[in-house]
Structures are given as C-alpha cells and as structure tokens.
N, C-alpha and C positions, 0 to 999 in steps of 0.2 A: 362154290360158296366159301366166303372168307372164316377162319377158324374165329374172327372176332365177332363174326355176325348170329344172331340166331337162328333156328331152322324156323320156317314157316310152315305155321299152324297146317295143316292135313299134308305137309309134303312129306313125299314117302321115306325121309330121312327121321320124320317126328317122333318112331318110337323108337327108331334107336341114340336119338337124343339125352337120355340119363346111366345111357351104357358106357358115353366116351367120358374118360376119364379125366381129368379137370388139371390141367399145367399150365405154368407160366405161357407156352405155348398158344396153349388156348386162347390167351389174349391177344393176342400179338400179331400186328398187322404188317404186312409186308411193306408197306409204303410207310409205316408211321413206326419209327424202333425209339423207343425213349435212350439208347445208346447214344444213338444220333445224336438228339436233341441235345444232348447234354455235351456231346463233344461242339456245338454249333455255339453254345451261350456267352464264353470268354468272347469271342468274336463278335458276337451279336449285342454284348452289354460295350464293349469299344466302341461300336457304330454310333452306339446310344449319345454314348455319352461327348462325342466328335460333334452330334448331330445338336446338342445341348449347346454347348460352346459357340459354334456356330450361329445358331438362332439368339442365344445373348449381346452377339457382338455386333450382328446386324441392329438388331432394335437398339441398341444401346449407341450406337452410330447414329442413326437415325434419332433416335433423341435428342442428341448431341448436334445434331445440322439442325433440324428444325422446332426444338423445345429445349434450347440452351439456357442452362440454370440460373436464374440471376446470382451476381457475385455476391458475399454475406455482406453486408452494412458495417461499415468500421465502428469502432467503439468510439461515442461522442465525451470528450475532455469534457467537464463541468467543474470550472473552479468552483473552491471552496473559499468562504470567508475563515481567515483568522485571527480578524480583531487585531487590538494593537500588540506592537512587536518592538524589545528593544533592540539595536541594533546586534547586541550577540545573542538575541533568540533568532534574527534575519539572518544570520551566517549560519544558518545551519541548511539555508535553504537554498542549497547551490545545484542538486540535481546529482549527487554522488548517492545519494539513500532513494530509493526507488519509490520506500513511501511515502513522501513529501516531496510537494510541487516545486518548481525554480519558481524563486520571488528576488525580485529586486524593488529599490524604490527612488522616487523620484522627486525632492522636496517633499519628503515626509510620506508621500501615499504608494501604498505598497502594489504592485502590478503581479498579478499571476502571468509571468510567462513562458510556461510551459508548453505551450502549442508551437511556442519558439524554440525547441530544442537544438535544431537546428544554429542556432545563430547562440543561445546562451546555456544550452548544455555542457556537461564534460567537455573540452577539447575542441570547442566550437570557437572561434573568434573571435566572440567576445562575452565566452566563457569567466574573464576574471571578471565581470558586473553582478554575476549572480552572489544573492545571498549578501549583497553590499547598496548603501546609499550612491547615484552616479550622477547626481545633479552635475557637477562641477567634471564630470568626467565628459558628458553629454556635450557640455558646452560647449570647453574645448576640443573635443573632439579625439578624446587621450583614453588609449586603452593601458594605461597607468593608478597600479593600484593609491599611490599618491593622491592622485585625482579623486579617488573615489570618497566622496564628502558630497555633506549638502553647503560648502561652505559659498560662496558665492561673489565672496568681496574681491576687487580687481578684476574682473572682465567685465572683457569690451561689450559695446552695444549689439556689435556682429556676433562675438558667444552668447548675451543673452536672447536673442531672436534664435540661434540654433537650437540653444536649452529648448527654446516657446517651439518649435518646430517638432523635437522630437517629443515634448510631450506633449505635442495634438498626434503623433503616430502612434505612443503607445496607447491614447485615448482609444483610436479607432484599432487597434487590434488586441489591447490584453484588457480585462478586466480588473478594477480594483479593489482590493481583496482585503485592504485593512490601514494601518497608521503605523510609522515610527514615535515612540514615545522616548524618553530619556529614561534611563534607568530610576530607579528608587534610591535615594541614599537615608539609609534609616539606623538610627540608634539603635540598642536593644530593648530600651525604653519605648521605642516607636514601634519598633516590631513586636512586642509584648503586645502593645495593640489587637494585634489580627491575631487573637490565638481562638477565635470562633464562639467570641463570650458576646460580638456585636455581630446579629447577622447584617449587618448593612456594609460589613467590611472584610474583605476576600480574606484567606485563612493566607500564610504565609511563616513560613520558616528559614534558618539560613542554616547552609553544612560549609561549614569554612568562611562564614562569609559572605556566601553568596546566596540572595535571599530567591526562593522560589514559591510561586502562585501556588499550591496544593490545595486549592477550593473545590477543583472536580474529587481530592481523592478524602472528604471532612470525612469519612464514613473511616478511614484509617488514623489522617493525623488530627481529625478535629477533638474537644473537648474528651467525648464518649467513645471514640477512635483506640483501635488498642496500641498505636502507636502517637499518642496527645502531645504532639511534638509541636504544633502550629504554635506561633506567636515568640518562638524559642530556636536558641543557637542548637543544635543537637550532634554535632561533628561527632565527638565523644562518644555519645548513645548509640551512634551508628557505628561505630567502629567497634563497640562492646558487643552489641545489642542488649541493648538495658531499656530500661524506659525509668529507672530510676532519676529521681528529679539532681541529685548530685554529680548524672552522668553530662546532665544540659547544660554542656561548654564546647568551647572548639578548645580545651586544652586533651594536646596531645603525649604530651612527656611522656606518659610511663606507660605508653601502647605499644603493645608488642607487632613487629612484622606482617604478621598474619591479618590481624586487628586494621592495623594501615589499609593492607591489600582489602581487606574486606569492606571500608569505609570507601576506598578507589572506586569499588564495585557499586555501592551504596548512590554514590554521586554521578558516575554513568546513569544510572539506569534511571535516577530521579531527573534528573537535567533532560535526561531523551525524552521523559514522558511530561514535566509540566516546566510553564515558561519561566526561564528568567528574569525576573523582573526588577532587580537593582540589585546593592551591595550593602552590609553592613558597615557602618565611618562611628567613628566616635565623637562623643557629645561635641555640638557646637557646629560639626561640618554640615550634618543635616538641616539644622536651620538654616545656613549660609545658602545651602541647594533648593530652600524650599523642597525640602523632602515629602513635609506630611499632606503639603497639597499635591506633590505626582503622586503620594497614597490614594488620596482619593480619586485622582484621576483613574487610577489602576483598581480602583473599584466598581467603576462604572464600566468597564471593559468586560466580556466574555471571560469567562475562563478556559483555559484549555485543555476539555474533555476528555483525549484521545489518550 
C-alpha cells in the first residue's frame, strides 16, 4: 500500500492507522514528487508558448491566402467653393500651404485642381499656373510667368482653338469652384460705408491700405465687435492695440519697433484668415474704377468664413 493511499476499512492495518504518525512523507507518492513537477515547468511553459506562435502563424497564413483583407478606400478630394477671388487672394492658392487647395483660372472661372498635383503642385511642370490667371498662357502654350493673364489680344486663330481645347479639358476634369473679380478701389468715404451700420453690405476695413472682407469675423470688428474697426483705416490701432477712435489711421510716424513688428503680425494673420478684396485710392480714382459698383459686387459674394 502506497503511504498516500488510505487503509481499507476492516484491513488488518485499520487499527493501527491513527498510530502512524502524520509527515510530509505520508503524502508523497513515489511516481508523483511535486520537486519534479516544478523542475519540469520552465520547460513545459517554453513548449507552450512555441506551440502558441506556431498556431498564430498558420491561421494567420491562411487568412492571408484565402480571406485577404480588402485594401482601405482612399480619401475621396471634395472641392470646395470659394466664391469670388481677386487675383492676389488667387496667389495664395498654389499648393505650398497644405490647407488650401491648388486653384488656377481660366478667363475668369476658378478650377480646383488639386487632383492634379501632379502636373500643377510644388515643382510639377507646370507648377508656375497655380494660384495665377493662364488664359493667355494656355493659348500660347507658354509656361511663362509673362503669359500668365487673361489678356487675350494678338493671337492667332490656332491659340484661340488651343485656349477652346484646354478649357473643354479642365471642364471635364476639375471642377469650378468660383470667379476672378477685380479688386475694390475705395475711398475712405466708401469704405466708411461697410462699417456694419447697413446689413446689406459686407463689413470691411483696410490695414495699410489694403481693404479686407471681415464679415465672417462682425462678432469682433463689426459695430458691437470689441474690436469696431469695420468701415475704418485701422493700421495705427493695430500697431498700438488701441481701439481709440484717434488711433483709426494708417499714420505711422511716431510707432516704435516693437509697435511695427506687432502690426507685421497683425496683417499676417488678418490677410491669411479673410479675403482681400481691393485697396484704398484717393478721391476721384474710385469713381474713375467704378469702385462702389465692384462694392456691391463683393456684396453679393460669400464671405470667407474659415
């Protein structure tokens, strides 16, 4: 009888069964030594885990030959409209700033062609189109920034069928996404206009000069705006940071360094976020340009939101 086994009931070992005295011994079976066991386990958890490996690579092979994953779906391009664009809000749309699409235009109408990066991105080809008018470029067939106009007088009948050719190609592959307009030429008398007293008329202000659409941002510069800059030259104000109505000039005389660099700053970051849309001129030019009807024009346009 094994010392791990019991005695059975009436065998003649049964009463001296609470005489032997109770040791590790007494458990312990000859075929089964928990010493063993425990020297066996390092070994026994390697097998395991060889055996894991193993089985992963098969099935996963086999997946692989007969349930191969379909590839992920490419991200689909979706132009965007952005309304009209004067030819230096267009240059900004060359494909060097990642978050805005390549645009060029063609007798006025703007073409998203971004799908084309290839042919009109960075360093492409015909890379210098982007972000430019190329009627006259198309024509003649001139990858010359010269060229790049809508002007169109002096060619031949053979460049205008080319013009007619390439824009039935960009018809059929980019979409059109918006208009070239002419700038704005506005007094300060005209620009007083749009300071957000008529809502029929986009809010607009100039820093140096240069007048910008801020209709998306009235909630800043409009009337109730803590910056009520709309309708007003404000170079000054920006350079100070005032909102003082004495500050609303573009005289800069007696602006310190700092003052400059921080108006620099001021016009960066206005220019990147809303359009350009003409310049300040002094009495008498704006009417010559019919300024306050491209006003209105640039009224009836989207603003630009982003």
């Amino acid at each position: 009888m094994h010392a791990c086994q019991p005695a059975a009931a009436g065998s003649a070992d049964s009463s001296n069964i609470c005489a032997t005295p109770l040791t590790e011994s007494s458990y312990r079976c000859p075929a089964f030594d928990l010493r063993q066991l425990g020297m066996m386990e390092p070994a026994s958890l390697l097998l395991g885990l060889i055996g894991c490996v193993v089985v992963y690579v098969v099935l996963a092979a086999i997946r692989a030959v007969f349930f191969p994953a379909s590839p992920p779906k490419p991200l689909e391009y979706k132009p965007r409209q952005v309304g009209d664009l004067t030819l230096t809000q267009l240059s900004k749309y060359t494909g060097h700033d990642p978050s805005r699409p390549i645009l060029l235009a063609v007798r006025g109408r703007v073409f998203d062609v971004t799908m084309g990066r290839a042919f009109y991105g960075p360093g492409a080809g015909y890379s210098l189109f982007a972000g430019k008018e190329v009627a006259r470029a198309l024509a003649k067939v001139a990858v010359d920034e010269k060229e790049c106009t809508d002007n169109l007088e002096g060619l031949t009948k053979l460049e205008l069928e080319s013009l007619a050719d390439w824009e039935r190609t960009f018809e059929s592959k980019y979409e059109v996404v918006g208009r070239v307009v002419p700038p704005l030429q506005l007094t300060l008398k005209q620009l007083a206009q749009h300071d957000g007293s008529d809502p029929g008329k986009p809010l607009l202000l100039s820093i140096c000069g240069t007048v910008l659409d801020v209709t998306a941002g009235s909630a800043f510069y409009g009337p109730d705006g803590a910056y009520p800059f709309a309708g007003k030259e404000c170079a000054r104000a920006l350079a100070k940071f005032s909102t003082e109505a004495a500050d609303l000039t573009d005289d800069l005389s007696d602006c310190s360094l700092a003052e400059r660099d921080s108006l620099r700053d001021w016009q960066a970051r206005l220019c990147s976020k809303y359009k350009i849309v003409g310049e300040v001129v002094k009495e008498g030019a704006a009417a010559a340009q019919g300024g306050e009807a491209a006003a209105e024009a640039a009224a009836a346009g989207p603003a630009d939101a982003r």
